[in-house]
C-alpha positions in Angstrom: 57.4 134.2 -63.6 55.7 131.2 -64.6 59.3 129.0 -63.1 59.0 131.0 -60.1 55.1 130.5 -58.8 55.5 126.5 -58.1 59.3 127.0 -56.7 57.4 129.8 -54.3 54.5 127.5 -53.8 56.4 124.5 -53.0 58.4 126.7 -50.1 55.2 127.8 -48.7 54.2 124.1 -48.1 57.3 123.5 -47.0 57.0 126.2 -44.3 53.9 125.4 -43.5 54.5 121.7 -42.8 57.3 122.7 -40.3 55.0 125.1 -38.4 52.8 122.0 -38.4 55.6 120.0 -37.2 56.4 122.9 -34.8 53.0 122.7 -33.4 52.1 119.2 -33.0 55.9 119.1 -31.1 57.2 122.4 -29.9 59.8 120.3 -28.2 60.8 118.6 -31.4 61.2 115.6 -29.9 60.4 112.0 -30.7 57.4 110.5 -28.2 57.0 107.1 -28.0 55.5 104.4 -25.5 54.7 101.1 -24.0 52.0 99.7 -22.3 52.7 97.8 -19.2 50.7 94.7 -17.3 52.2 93.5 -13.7 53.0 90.6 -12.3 53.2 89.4 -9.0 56.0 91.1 -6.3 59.2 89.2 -6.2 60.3 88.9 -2.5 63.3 87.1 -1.2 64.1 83.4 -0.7 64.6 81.9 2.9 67.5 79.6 1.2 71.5 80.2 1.4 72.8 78.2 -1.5 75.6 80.4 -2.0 78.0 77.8 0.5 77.8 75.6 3.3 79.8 77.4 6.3 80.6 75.8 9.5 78.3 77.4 12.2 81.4 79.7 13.5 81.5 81.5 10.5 78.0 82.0 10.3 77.7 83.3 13.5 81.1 85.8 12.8 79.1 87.1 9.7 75.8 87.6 10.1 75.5 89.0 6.6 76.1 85.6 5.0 72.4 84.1 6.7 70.2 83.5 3.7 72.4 85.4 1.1 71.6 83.2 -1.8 67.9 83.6 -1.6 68.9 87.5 -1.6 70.9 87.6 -4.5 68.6 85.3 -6.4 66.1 88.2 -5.7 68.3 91.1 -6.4 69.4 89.3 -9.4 65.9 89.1 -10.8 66.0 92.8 -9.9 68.6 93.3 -11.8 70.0 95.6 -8.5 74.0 95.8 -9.1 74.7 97.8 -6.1 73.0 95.5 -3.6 74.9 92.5 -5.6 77.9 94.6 -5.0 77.7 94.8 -1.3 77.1 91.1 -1.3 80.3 90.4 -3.2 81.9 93.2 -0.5 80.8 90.7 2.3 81.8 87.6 0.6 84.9 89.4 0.3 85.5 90.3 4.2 84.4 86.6 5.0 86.8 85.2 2.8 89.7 87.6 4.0 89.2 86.3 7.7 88.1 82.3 6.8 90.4 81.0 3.6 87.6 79.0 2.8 87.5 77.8 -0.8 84.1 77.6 -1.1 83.1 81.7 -0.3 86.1 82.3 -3.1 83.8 80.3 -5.8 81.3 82.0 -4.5 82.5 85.2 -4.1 84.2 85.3 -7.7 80.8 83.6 -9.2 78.8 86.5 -8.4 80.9 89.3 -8.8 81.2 88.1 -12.6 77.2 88.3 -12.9 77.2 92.0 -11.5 79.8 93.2 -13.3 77.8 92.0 -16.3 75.1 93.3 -15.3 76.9 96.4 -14.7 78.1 96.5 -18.0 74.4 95.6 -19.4 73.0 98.6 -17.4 76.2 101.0 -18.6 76.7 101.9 -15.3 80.4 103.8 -14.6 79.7 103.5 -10.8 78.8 100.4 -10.5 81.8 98.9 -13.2 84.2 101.0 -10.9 83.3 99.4 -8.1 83.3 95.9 -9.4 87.1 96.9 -10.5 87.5 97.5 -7.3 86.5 94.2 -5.8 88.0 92.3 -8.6 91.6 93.9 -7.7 91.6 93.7 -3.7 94.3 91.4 -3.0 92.4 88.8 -2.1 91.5 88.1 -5.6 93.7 90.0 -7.6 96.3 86.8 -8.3 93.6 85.1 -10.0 91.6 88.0 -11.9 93.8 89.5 -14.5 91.9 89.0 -17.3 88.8 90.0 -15.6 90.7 93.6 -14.0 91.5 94.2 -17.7 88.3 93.4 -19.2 86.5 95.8 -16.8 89.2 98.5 -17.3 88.6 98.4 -20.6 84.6 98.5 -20.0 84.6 101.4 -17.8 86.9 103.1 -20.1 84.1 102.8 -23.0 81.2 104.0 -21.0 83.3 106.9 -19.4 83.5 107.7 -23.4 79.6 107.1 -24.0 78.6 109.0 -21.1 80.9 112.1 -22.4 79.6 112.1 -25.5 76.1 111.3 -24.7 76.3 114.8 -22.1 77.1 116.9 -25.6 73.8 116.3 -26.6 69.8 117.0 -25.7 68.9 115.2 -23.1 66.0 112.2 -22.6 62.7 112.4 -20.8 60.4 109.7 -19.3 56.6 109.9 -18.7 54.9 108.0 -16.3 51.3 107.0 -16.8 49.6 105.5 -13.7 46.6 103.6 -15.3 45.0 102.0 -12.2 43.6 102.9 -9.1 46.3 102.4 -6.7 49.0 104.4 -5.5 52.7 103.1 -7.6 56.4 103.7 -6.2 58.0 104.7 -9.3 61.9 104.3 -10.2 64.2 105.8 -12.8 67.8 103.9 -13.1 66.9 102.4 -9.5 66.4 105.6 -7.8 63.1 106.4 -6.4 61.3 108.9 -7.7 58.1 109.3 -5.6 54.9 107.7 -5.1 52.4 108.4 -8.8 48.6 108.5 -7.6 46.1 106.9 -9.3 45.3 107.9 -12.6 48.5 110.0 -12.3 51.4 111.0 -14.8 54.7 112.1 -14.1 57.3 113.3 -16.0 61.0 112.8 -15.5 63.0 115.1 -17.2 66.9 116.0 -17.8 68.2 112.2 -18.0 71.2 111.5 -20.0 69.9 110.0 -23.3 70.2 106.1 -23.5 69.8 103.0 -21.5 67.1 103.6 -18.6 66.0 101.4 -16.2 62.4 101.6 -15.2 60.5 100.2 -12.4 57.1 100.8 -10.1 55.5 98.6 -7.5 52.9 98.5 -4.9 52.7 96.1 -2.2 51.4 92.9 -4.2 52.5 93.9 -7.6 55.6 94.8 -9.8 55.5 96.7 -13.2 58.8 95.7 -14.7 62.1 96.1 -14.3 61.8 97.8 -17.7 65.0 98.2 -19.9 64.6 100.9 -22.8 66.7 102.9 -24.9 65.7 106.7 -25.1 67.8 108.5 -27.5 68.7 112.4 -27.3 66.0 114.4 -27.0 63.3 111.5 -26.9 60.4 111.6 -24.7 59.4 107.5 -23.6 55.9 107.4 -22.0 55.7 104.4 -19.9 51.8 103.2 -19.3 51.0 101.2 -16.4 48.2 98.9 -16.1 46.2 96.4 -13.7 
């Protein structure tokens, strides 16, 4: 008897602590944070440094007026779809024109987004870079990057399937001024967070997750943070 009464005590406290643990979490899931100061809005360049095109080109595509001050932006943004379309247009310009200049270009940029892509683990946007990297008017040249990005999407395509087996990741927004935020999850908007607001986000697949807010004048982020399964990330936005 006198074996037994510490074995018996020590599975009391045992059970005890995990109705703590129960308590303090019913979720059971890990909460962490990080506090977040702004910075000035990024807006677009007036520039095109992307190439110099004779005026008939320009006026033929439109697009192509002050593109490299918009993908300097959307590269600071870290926006992989919008650098995507701007490859697509590159792409239909240099279809039509032949002009060296919008291939360099054009192959230039699509490398940084499907980095990016890759960075971000994004399957849509890596399938869509394969997809610009084999039209034919690049295909020739880009072996070694259709392979590379085969294999990339291949990997994430795995991630992503394993990463739905398990419980997913939540993010808490925590509006800590006095203005009115536009909040983003994974560059979709979410909604506009009042002041002194929160705002959860629930049901994402755990990992990578991109995080942004803004008002007019100011910019919390973009925000890059790994949530694992089950993990609840409370992001806390100041002035």
């Amino acid at each position: 008897m006198r074996q037994a009464l510490p074995r018996l005590f020590l599975i009391t406290l045992m059970i005890a602590g995990l109705s703590v643990a129960s308590l303090s979490d019913p979720f059971g899931s890990r909460s962490w944070g990080l506090d977040e100061e702004p910075v000035k809005r990024a807006e677009p360049a007036t520039v095109d440094p992307l190439a110099d095109l004779p005026e008939p080109v320009r006026m033929l595509f439109p697009m192509l007026a002050n593109m490299g001050g918009k993908v300097n932006f959307d590269l600071r943004q870290g926006n992989v779809s919008a650098l995507l379309r701007s490859v697509g247009d590159l792409t239909q310009a240099e279809q039509f024109t032949q002009i060296p200049e919008l291939s360099n270009a054009s192959d230039q940029l699509l490398k940084e987004a499907t980095e990016l892509a890759w960075q971000q683990r994004d399957p849509e946007a890596l399938r869509r870079s394969l997809q610009l990297w084999s039209n034919p008017v690049r295909a020739g040249r880009s072996q070694d990057e259709i392979q590379e990005t085969s294999e990339r999407l291949e990997e994430v395509e795995r991630e992503r399937k394993e990463m739905l087996t398990k419980p997913r990741a939540r993010v808490i927004f925590h509006n800590k001024t006095d203005r009115e935020l536009e909040v983003y999850v994974n560059r979709k908007p979410i909604g506009t967070l009042g002041a002194g607001k929160r705002h959860e986000v629930g049901e994402l697949l755990a990992g990578r997750q991109y995080l942004g807010a803004n008002d007019e004048t100011l910019q919390w982020g973009p925000r890059k943070v790994y949530v694992g399964p089950g993990e609840v990330f409370n992001w806390r936005l100041f002035d």
